[in-house]
N, C-alpha and C positions, 0 to 999 in steps of 0.2 A: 092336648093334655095339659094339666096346669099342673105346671114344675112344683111349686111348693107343697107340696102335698106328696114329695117323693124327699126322703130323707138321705144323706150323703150317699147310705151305704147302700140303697138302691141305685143310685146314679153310677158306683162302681159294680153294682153287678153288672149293670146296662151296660157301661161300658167293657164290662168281660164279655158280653155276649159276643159269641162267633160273625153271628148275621149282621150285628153294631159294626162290628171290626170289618168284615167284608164289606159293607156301606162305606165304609169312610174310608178304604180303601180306593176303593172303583173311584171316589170322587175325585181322590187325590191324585190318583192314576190319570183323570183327565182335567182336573183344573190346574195343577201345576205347568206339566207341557203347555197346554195350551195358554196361560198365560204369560208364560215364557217366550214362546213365538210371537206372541199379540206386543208383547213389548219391544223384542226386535224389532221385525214389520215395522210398526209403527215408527221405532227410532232410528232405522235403517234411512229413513228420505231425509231429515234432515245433516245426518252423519254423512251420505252423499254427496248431498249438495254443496257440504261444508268441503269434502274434501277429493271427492270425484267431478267438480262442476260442469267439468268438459263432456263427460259421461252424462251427467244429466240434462243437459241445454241441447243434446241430439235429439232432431227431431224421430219424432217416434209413430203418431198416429195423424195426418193431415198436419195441421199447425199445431198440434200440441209434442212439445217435448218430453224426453221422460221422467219427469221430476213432475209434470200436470199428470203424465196416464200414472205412474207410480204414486200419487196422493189420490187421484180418482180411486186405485185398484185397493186403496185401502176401506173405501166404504162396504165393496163388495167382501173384501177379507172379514169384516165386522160382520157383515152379516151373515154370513157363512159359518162362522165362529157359533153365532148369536144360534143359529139353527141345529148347529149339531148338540151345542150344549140343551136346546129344548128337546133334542129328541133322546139325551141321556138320563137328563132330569125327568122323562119320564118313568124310566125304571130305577131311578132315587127314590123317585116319589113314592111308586107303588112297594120297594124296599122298605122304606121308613113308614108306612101304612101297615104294614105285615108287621115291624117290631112295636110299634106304639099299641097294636090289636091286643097281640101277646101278653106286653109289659102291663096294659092295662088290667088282662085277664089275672095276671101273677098278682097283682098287689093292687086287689080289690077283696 
């Protein structure tokens, strides 16, 4: 859709729309949490390491201790993230394809 060609007072209907509002809801429902975890996770190893190091330098899996499997385990937490957010973003997607249909049919 090309924005300019919707004037303010369209953009505040859009955003009164019910189905607008439930989209951006559900988004926020899951990108906040989970970027809040993602930022823990993440800054939980070196906060650790700084100040657990005993805790960390146990060995853990063969020769690696846990401060290597806890940085290893964070690739897998990415992508784990990475995949749920692709399978919610599909029904964002298909959400915001249903109101852009709509809005397009309104103010044409």
């Amino acid at each position: 859709m090309e924005h300019h060609h919707l004037s303010p007072g369209d953009w505040e209907s859009i955003q009164a729309d019910p189905a607008f509002r439930q989209l951006v809801a559900m988004k926020r429902r899951f990108i906040v949490p989970a970027t809040i975890f993602f930022l823990v996770y993440y800054f939980a190893l070196p906060i650790l390491v700084g100040f657990a190091p005993a805790l960390m330098e146990r060995q853990a899996i063969g020769h690696l201790n846990a401060a290597y499997v806890f940085a290893l385990s964070q690739f897998a937490m990415a992508w784990i993230l990475l995949a749920l957010y692709l399978q919610r973003a599909r029904k964002f997607d298909f959400m915001e394809a249903q109101i852009v249909r709509r809005v397009r049919s309104e103010f044409r």
